[in-house]
Structure formats: C-alpha cells, structure tokens
GUTOR-564564 format. One record per residue: residue in three letters; z, y, x of N, C-alpha, C in turn. Coordinates in steps of 0.02 Angstrom, whole numbers, padded with zeros to 5 digits, always signed. Atoms other than C-alpha are relative to their C-alpha. Layout:
<sites>
AlaZYXZYXZYX ...
</sites>
This chain:
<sites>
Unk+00011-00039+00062-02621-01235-00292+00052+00056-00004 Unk-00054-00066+00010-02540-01059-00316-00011+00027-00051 Unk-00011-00005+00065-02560-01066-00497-00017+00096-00005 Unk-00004-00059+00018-02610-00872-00478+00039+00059+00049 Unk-00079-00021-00034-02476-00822-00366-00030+00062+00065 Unk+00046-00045-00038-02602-00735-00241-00045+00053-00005 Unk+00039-00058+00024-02690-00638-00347+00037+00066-00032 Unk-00008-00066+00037-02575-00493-00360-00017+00064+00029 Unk+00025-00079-00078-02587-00311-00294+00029+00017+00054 Unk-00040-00023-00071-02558-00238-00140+00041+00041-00021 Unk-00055-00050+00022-02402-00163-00146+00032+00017+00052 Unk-00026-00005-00043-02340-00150+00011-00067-00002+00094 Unk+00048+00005-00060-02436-00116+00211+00017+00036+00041 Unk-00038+00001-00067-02386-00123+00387-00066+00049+00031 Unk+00058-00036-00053-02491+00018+00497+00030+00004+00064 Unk-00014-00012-00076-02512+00035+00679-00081+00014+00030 Unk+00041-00049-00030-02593+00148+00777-00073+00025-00055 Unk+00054-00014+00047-02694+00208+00633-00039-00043-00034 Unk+00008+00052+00056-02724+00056+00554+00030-00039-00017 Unk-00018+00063+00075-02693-00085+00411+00012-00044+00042 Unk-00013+00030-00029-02610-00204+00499+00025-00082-00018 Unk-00044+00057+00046-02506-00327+00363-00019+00023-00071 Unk-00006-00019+00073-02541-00317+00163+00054-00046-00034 Unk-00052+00035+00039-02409-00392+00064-00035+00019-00092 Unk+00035-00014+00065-02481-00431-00128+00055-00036-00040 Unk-00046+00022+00046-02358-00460-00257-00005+00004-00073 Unk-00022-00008+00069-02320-00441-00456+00054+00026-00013 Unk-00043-00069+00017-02205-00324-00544+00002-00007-00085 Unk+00015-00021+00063-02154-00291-00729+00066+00028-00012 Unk-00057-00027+00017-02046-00170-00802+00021-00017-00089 Unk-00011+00024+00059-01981-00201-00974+00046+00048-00052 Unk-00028-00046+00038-01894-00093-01114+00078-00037-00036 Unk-00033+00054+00029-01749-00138-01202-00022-00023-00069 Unk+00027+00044+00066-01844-00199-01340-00047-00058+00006 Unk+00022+00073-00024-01922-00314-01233-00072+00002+00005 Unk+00058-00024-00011-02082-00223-01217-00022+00004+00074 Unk+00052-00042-00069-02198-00197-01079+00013+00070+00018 Unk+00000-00045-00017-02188-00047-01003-00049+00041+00046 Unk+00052-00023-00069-02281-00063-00828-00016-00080+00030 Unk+00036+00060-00035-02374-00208-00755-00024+00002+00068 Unk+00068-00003-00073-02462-00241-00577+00019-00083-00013 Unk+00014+00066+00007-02524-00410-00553-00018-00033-00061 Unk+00019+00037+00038-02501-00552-00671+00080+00013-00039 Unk-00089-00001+00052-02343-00516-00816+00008-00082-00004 Unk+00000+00072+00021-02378-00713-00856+00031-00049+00054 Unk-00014+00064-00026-02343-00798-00693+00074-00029+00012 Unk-00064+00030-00008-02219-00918-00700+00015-00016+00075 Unk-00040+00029-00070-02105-00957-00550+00073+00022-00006 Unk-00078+00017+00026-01927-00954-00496+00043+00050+00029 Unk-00018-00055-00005-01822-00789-00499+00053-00014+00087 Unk-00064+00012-00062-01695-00877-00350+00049+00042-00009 Unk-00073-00040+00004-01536-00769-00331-00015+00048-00040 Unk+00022-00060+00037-01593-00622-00417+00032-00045-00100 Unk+00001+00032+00086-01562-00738-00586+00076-00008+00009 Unk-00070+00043+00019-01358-00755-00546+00035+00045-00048 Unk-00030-00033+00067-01322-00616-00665-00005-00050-00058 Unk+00014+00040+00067-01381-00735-00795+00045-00071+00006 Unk-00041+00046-00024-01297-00880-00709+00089-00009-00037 Unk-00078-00013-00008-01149-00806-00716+00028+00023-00075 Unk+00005+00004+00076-01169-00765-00912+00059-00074-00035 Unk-00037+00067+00026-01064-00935-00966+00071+00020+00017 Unk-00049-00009-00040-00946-00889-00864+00037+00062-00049 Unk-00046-00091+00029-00889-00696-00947-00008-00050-00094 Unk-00002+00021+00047-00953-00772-01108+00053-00054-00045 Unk-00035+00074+00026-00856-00938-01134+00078+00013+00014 Unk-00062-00022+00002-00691-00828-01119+00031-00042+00066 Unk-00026+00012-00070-00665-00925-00936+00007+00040+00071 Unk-00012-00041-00018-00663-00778-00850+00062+00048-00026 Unk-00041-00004+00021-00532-00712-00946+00078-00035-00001 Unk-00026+00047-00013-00432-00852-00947+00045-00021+00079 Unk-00011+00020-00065-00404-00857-00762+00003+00062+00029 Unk+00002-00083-00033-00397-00662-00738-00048+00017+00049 Unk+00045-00025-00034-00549-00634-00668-00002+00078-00010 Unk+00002-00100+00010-00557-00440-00605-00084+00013+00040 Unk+00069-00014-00003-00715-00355-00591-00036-00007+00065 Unk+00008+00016-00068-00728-00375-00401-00016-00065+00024 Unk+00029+00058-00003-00729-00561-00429-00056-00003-00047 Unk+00048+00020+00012-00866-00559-00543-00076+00027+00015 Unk+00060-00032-00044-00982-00446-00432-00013-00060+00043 Unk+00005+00057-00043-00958-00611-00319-00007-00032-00024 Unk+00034+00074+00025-01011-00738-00448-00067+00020+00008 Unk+00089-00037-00013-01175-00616-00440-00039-00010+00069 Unk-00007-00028-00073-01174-00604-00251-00035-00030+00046 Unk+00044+00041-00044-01293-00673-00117+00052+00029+00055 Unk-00025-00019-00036-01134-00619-00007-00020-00009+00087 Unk-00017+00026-00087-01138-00627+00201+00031-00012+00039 Unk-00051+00018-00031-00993-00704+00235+00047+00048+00044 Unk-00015-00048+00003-00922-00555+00275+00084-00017-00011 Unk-00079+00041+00013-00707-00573+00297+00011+00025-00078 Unk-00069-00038+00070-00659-00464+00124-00079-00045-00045 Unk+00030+00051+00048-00817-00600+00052+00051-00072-00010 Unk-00044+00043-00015-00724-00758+00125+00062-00008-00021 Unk-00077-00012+00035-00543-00713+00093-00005+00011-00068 Unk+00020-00022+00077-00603-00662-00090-00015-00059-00039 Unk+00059+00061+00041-00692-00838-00127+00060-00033+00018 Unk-00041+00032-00028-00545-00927-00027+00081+00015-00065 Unk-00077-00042+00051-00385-00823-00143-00040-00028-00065 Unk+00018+00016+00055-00494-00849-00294-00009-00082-00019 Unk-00026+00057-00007-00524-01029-00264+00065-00053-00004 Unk-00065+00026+00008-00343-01063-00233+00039+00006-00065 Unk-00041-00005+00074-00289-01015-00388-00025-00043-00044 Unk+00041+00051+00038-00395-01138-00452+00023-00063+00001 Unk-00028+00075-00012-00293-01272-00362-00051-00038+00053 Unk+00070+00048-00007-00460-01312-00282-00001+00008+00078 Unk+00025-00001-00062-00526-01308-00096-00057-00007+00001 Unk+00075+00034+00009-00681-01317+00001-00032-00049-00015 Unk+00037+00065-00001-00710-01490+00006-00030+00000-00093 Unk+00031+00006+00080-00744-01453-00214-00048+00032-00038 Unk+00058-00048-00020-00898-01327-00165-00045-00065-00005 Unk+00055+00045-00010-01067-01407-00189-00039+00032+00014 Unk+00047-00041-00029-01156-01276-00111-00027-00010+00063 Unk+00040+00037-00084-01164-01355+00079+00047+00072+00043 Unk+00004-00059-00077-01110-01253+00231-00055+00020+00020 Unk+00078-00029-00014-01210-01129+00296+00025+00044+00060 Unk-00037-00020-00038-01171-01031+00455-00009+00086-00045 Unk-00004-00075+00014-01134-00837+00408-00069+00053+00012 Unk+00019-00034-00045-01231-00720+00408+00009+00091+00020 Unk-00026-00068-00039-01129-00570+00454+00036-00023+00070 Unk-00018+00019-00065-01142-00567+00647+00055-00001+00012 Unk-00075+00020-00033-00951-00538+00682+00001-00048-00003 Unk-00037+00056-00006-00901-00673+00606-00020-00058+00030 Unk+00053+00060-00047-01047-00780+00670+00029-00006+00071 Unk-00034-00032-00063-00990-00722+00836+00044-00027+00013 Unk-00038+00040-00028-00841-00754+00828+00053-00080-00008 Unk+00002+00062+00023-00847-00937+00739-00005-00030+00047 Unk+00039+00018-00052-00956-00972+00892+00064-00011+00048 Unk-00034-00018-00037-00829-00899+01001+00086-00067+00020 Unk-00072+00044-00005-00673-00997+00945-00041-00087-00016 Unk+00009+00051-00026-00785-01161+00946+00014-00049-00085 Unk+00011+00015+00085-00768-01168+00733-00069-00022-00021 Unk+00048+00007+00043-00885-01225+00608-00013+00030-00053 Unk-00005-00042+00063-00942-01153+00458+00016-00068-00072 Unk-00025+00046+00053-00885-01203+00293-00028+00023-00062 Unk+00036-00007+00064-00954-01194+00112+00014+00052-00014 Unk-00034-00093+00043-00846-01029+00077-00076+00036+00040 Unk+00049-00057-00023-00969-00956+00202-00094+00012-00023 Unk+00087+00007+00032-01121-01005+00091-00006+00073-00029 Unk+00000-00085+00028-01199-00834+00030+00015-00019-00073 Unk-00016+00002+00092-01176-00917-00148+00067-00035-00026 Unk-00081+00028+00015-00993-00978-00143+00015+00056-00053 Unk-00015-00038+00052-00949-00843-00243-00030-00029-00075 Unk+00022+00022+00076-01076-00898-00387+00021-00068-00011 Unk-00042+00093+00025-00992-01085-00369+00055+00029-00002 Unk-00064-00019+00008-00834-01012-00378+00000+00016-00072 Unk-00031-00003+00047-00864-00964-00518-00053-00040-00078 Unk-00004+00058-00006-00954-01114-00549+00063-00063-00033 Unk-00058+00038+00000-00790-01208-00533+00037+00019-00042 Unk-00032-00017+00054-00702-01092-00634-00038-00009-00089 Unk+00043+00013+00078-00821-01118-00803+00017-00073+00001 Unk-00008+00077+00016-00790-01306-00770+00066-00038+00003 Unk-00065-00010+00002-00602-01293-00754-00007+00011-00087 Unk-00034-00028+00089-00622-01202-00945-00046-00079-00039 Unk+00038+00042+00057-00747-01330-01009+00023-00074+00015 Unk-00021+00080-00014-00664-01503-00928-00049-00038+00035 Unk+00056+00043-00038-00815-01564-00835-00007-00029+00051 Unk+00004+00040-00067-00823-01683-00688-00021+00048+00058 Unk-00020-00040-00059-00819-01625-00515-00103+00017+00013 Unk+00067+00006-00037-01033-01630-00479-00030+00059-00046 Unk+00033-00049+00051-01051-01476-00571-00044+00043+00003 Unk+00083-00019-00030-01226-01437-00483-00038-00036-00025 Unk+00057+00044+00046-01314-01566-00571-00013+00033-00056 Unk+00046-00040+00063-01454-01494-00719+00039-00038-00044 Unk-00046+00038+00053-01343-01635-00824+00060+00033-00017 Unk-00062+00013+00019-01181-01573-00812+00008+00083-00055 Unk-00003-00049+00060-01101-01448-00951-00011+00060+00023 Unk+00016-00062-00044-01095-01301-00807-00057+00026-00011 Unk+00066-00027-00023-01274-01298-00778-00039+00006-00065 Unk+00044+00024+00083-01341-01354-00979+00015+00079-00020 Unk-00042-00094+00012-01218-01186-01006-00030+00055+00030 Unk+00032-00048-00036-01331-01076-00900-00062-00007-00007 Unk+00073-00019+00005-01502-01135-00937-00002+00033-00085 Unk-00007-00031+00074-01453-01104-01133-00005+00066+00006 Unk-00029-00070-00019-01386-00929-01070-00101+00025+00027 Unk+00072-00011-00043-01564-00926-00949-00062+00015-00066 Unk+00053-00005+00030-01678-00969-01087+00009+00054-00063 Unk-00003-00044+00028-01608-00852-01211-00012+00071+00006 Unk+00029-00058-00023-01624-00703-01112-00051+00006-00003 Unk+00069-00017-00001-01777-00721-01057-00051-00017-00072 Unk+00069+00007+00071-01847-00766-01233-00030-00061+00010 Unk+00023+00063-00006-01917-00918-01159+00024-00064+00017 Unk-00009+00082-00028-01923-01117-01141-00027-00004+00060 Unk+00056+00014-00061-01929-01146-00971-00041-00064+00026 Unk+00055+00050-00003-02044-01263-00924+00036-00049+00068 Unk-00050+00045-00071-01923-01342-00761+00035+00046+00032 Unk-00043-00016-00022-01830-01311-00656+00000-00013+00104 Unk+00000+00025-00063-01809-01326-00446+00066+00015+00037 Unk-00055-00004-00022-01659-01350-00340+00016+00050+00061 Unk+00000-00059-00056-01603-01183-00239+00020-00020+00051 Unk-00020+00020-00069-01550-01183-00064+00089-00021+00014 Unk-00081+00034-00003-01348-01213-00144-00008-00037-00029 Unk-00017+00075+00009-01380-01362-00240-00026+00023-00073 Unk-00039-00042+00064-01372-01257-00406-00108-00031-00029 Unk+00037+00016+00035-01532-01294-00508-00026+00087-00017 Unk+00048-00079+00019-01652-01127-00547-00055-00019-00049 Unk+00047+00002+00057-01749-01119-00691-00065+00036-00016 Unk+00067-00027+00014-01941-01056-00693+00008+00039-00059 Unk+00014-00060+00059-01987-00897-00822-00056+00036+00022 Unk+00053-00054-00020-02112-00778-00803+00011+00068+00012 Unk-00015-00076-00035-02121-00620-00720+00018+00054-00067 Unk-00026-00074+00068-02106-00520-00904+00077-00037-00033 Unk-00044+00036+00016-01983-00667-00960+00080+00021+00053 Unk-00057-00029-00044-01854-00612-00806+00015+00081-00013 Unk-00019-00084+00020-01874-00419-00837+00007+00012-00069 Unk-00041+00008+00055-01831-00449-01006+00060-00011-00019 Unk-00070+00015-00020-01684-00531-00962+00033+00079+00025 Unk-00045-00048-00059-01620-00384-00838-00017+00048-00063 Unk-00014-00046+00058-01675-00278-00991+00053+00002-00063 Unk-00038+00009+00055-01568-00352-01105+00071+00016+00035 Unk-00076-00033-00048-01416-00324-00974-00007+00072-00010 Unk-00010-00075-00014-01469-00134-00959-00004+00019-00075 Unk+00007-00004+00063-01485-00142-01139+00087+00015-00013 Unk-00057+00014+00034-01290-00194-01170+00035+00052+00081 Unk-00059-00037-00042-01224-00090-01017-00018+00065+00001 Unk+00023-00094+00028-01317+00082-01069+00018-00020-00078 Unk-00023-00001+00080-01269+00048-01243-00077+00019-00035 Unk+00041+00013+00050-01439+00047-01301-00029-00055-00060 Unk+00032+00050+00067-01508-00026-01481+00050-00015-00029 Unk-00048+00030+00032-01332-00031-01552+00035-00066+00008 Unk-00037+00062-00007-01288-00191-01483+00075-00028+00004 Unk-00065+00007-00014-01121-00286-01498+00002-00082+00000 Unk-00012+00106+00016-01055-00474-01480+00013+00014+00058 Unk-00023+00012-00081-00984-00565-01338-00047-00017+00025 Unk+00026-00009-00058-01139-00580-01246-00026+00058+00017 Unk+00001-00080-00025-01168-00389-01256+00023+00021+00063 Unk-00046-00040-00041-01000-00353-01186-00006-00048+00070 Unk+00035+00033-00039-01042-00503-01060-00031+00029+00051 Unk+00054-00019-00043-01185-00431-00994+00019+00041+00035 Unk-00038-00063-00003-01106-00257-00985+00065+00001+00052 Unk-00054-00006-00060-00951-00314-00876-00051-00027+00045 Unk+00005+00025-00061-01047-00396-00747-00061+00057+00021 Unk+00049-00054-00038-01178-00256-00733+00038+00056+00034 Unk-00063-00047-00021-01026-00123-00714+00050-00051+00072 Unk+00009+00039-00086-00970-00268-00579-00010-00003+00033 Unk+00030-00007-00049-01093-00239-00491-00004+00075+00039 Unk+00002-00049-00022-01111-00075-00479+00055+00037+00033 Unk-00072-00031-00024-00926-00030-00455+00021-00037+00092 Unk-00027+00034-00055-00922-00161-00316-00068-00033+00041 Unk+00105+00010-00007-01110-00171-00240+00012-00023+00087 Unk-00040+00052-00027-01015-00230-00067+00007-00052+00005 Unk-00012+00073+00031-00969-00397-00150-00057-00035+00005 Unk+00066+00030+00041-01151-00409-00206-00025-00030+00090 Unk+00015+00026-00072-01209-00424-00011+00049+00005+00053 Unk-00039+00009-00034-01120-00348+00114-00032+00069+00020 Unk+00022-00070-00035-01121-00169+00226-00063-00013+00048 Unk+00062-00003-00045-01286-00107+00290-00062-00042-00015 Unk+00029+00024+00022-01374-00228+00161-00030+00031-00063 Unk+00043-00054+00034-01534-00180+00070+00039-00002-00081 Unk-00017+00019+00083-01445-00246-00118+00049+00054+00015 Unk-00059-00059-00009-01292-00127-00066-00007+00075-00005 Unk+00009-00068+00000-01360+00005+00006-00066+00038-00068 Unk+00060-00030+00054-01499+00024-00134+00035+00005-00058 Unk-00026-00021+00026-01364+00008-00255+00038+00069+00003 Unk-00030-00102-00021-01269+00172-00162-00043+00034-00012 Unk+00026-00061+00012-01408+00258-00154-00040+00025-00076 Unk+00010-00003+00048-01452+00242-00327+00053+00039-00050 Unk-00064-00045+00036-01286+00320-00393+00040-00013-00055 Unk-00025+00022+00049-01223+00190-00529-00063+00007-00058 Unk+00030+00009+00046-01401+00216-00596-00040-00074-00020 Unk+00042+00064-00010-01470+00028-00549+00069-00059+00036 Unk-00019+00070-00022-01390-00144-00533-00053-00036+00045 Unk+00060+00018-00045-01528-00224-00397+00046-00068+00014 Unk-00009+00069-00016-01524-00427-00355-00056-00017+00050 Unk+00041+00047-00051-01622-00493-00211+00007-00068+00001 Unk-00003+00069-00011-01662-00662-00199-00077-00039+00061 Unk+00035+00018-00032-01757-00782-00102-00061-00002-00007 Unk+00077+00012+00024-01935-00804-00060-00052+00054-00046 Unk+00063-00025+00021-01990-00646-00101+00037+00052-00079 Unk+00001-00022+00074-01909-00594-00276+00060+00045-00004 Unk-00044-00056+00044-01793-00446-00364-00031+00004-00045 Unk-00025+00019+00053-01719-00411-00478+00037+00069-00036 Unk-00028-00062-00007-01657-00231-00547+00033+00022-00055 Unk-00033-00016+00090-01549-00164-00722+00004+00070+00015 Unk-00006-00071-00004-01566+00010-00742+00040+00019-00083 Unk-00063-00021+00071-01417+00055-00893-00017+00032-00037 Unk+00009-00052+00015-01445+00213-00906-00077+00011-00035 Unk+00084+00011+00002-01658+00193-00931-00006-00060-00048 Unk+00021+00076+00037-01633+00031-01028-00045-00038+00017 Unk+00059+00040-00015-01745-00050-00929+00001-00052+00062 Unk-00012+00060-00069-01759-00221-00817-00072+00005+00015 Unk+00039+00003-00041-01867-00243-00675-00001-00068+00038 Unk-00011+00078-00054-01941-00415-00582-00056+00007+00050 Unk+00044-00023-00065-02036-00393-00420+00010-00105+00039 Unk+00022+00066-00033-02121-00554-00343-00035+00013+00054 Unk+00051-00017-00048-02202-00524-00168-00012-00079+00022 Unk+00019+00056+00017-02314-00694-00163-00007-00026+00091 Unk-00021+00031-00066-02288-00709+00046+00078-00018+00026 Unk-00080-00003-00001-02101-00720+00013+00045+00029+00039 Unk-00058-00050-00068-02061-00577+00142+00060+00027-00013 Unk-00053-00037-00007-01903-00503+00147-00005+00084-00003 Unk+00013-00053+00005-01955-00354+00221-00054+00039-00030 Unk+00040-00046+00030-02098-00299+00102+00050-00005-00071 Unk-00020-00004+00082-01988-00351-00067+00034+00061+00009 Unk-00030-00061+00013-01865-00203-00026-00049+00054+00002 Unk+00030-00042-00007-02002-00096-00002-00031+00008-00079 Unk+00015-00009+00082-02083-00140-00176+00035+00016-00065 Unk-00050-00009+00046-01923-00129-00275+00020+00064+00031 Unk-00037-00085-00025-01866+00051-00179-00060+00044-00048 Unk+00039-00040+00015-02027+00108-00231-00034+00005-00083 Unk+00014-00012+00050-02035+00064-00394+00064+00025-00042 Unk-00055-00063+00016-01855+00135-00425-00009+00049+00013 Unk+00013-00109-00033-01918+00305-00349-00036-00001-00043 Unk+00062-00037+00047-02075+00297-00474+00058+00007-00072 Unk-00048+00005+00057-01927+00249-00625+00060+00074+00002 Unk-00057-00050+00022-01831+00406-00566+00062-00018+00008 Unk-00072+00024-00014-01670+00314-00503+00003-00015+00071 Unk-00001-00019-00068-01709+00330-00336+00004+00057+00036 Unk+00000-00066-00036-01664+00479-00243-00059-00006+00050 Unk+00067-00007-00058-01797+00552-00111+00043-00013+00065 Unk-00033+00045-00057-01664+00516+00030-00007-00063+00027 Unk+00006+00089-00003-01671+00325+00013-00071+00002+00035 Unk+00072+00002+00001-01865+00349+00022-00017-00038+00088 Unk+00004+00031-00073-01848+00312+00238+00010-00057+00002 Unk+00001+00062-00006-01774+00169+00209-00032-00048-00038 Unk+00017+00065+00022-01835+00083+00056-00054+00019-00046 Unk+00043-00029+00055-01999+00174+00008-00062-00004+00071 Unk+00048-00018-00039-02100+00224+00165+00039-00003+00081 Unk-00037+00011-00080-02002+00151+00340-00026+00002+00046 Unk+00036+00006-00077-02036+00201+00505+00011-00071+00044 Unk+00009+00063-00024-02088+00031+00617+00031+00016+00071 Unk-00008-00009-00052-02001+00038+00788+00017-00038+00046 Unk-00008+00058-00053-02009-00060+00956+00082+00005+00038 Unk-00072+00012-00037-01869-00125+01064+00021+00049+00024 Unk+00008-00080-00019-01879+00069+01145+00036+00035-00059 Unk+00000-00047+00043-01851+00135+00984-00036+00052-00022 Unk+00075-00047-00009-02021+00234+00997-00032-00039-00076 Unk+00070+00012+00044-02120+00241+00827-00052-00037-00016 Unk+00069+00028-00002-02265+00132+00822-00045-00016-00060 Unk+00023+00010+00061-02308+00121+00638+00057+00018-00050 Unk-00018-00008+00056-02274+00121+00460+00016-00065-00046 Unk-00022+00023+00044-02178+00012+00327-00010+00007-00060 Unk+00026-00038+00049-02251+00059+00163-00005-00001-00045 Unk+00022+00014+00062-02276+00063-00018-00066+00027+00009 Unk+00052-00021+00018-02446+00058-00074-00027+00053-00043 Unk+00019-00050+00050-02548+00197-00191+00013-00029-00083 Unk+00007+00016+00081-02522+00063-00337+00081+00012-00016 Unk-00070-00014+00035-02329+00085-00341+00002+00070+00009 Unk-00035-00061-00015-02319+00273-00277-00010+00043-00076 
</sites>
C-alpha cells in the first residue's frame, strides 16, 4: 500500500539519445507565512516522514529550552545539530570538542557508527586499518545536541527513545509547527524517532522558521528567536549543514543567504526562504537522491532565489559517461519550470 504516494507529478526526467528514459513523480507544497497554500503539485495531504530535512525542528528544544545557551553554543555548532554532515575532519573535530565539554564521549552517542562519507577520510580510515565511530554518523551533530538538551533537562542516558524527555521535547516542538497531531512515528537510520506530517503540515513548519528569520507577521517569543538563530545557522555556516561539493551546501551558496535547504532521506527536502516568508517540502515517491535536488533547484528558480548559474547543476544537468562525453539530460519537468 502507498497510501497515495505514487500518484504525484512528474517532476523530474532522465533523456538519452532523444528520449524519456527515467520519470521521477513526486509532491511539493509551498506555504506562506500564514500558513497558506501557495503552490501545490501532487497530493498537499500525504502523510509520511520528512527524515533529516525535519532536524531544524528537532533541534527547536534545544535553542528553546535555554540549553543552548547554557553551554555556549555558537552558531557553527547549531548549523551541526541541523546537519546531515559527511564526516568531514572540521565535522568530526567539531562534534568531538563539543562533546567534550560535555564531559561525554562516544561510547554516550546512540546514533550507531557509520563509515564516513567524505572519501578522504574513508580512505584514509581504511588506510590506517581504523574503524568508524558514532562521531562519524552524518547525525552526530543532531545527538550532540541531543546530549546537550538532556544534560539541561536531567534525563537518563537512552535519550533516543520516543519515551524519554529529549524526544517528548521535540515531538511537542514537531507537532506545533506543523499545526498537526501526528499520527506516529518511525525510527530513522540514527536511532532518533521521526514523526509523520503531511506534505502542507512540513512546509508550514519551514514557513514558520522563514516567518521568524525574515521578520515577517510581527512575531516575537523564544520560539521566534529560536527558529531565527538556527535558520541564520545555517545559512552563515551551510558547510556544517553537509559538507564541500554537497548539493545542501552548494544550493545554499548559490542561493545567496536567500534559502536555508535540508535534504533528507528517501527522497525528501526541505527549504526556508526568510526573505519570501515561505517554506517548501518536496517528496520524490522513488526516494532518489538524484532527482530530489533537481525538484527543489527548480522550484527555488521558479520562487526567484535561485540564480540562473546554479540552473546546470540543480535545474537542468548534463548526464555524462565514464569518457565524460554528454549522453543525456537531468531535468526538471514543464510542471515545475
């Protein structure tokens, strides 16, 4: 059963030699900061599960509950509670220094080891005959700071369980944004618990961030200013968020401080535009990789926060063999252009 999940539009298609080769069909909704509709493809209704793209919200407890504060968190570390990082050394050393001040070590990660995946270091892990360790999970950063919310609140060490005060503290945070009760929940690939919403329910959310970090609708309170540091987080430090030569990075550069962008697994982004007041949630329902950047480039170019530069890489990409010879097209469809 795919509850719907298949029936969205083509938004994305692979050509070669003059023809249709791959369609990629996904869902899309843009949102206002008033929590309006704006733009639809697909289904606004279907529920499923935002994956990484949701650790801005995650990470909400955290700026909110004055435990970020508390422990001098600087804006560089909280681009890395956001961060689907790639183990990357100035990721590692960052999660490792921040950690220590905590008193804490790996072994107090419940995210799992994962091997890297920025080739150097892969390389040369391999090389010296190492293992990988939990720092090198792409979501150590969001347990880090994780660990730090459960340092401020006193909570037992298993602070990945949907029970414990960590995680109760983030679906509260989760379901408020998005306006909705979520209906469950499923366990991500760090341990961490993810909470189901619906495709208008998530771009509501990211609206209400671009809401409090463009200063639209008069807003104030500590989850305003909340929202507002970790979107300026991101953008100041878009690096942190992945890593060099990655699509979340480089689509933040080439955007110009006008878009916060979240990738996550299986398919989904995630986008805050400040300046526009407006959040964006992109679902491609084959969970590709390489068509979601294509659907999210191209619906920041239709929003006007995409430069026409970017457009090669994350709008209309040339396809090329081991040669480096041409052979097709990468593409947004006619329904996003």
């Amino acid at each position: 059963m795919t509850d719907g999940l298949d029936d969205g539009v083509v938004m994305v298609e692979t050509t070669r030699g003059g023809r249709t080769e791959c369609v990629h069909r996904g869902h899309a909704v843009v949102v206002d900061a008033g929590g309006d509709i704006v733009e639809a493809w697909g289904d606004p209704a279907l529920v499923t599960y935002p994956r990484s793209s949701a650790k801005m919200i995650q990470a909400l407890p955290l700026v909110e509950s004055g435990a970020a504060d508390a422990h001098g968190l600087t804006p560089r570390q909280l681009s890395l509670a956001c961060a689907s990082h790639e183990a990357a050394a100035i990721h590692v050393d960052a999660v490792n220094d921040w950690i220590a001040t905590l008193g804490l070590s790996d072994d107090d990660f419940r995210c799992g080891a994962q091997e890297p995946r920025n080739k150097a270091v892969r390389d040369a892990m391999i090389r010296a005959g190492d293992s990988p360790c939990q720092v090198h999970n792409n979501c150590s950063g969001k347990h880090a700071g994780f660990l730090t919310l459960n340092r401020h609140l006193g909570g037992g060490p298993d602070y990945e369980k949907v029970g414990h005060p960590v995680q109760q503290a983030a679906r509260a945070a989760w379901e408020e944004v998005t306006g909705e009760t979520s209906p469950g929940y499923g366990i991500d690939g760090c341990s961490a618990p993810n909470f189901a919403t619906s495709m208008t329910g998530m771009a509501r959310a990211m609206a209400a961030f671009a809401a409090a970090a463009g200063g639209h609708g008069g807003r104030s309170g500590t989850r305003t200013e909340a929202q507002a540091r970790l979107v300026e987080a991101m953008i100041a430090h878009p690096e942190m968020v992945y890593g060099e030569g990655r699509a979340c990075t480089e689509m933040m550069r080439a955007a110009g401080g006008a878009a916060a962008v979240k990738g996550g697994a299986d398919g989904f982004y995630a986008a805050i535009l400040p300046e526009r007041g407006l959040g964006v949630a992109v679902k491609l329902a084959d969970g590709g990789d390489r068509a979601k950047d294509i659907a999210m480039g191209a619906i920041l170019a239709r929003l006007g926060v995409l430069p026409e530069a970017a457009r090669p890489r994350f709008v209309d990409r040339a396809l090329t063999n081991w040669r480096g010879v041409e052979v097709g097209r990468l593409r947004a469809t006619g329904a996003l252009a």
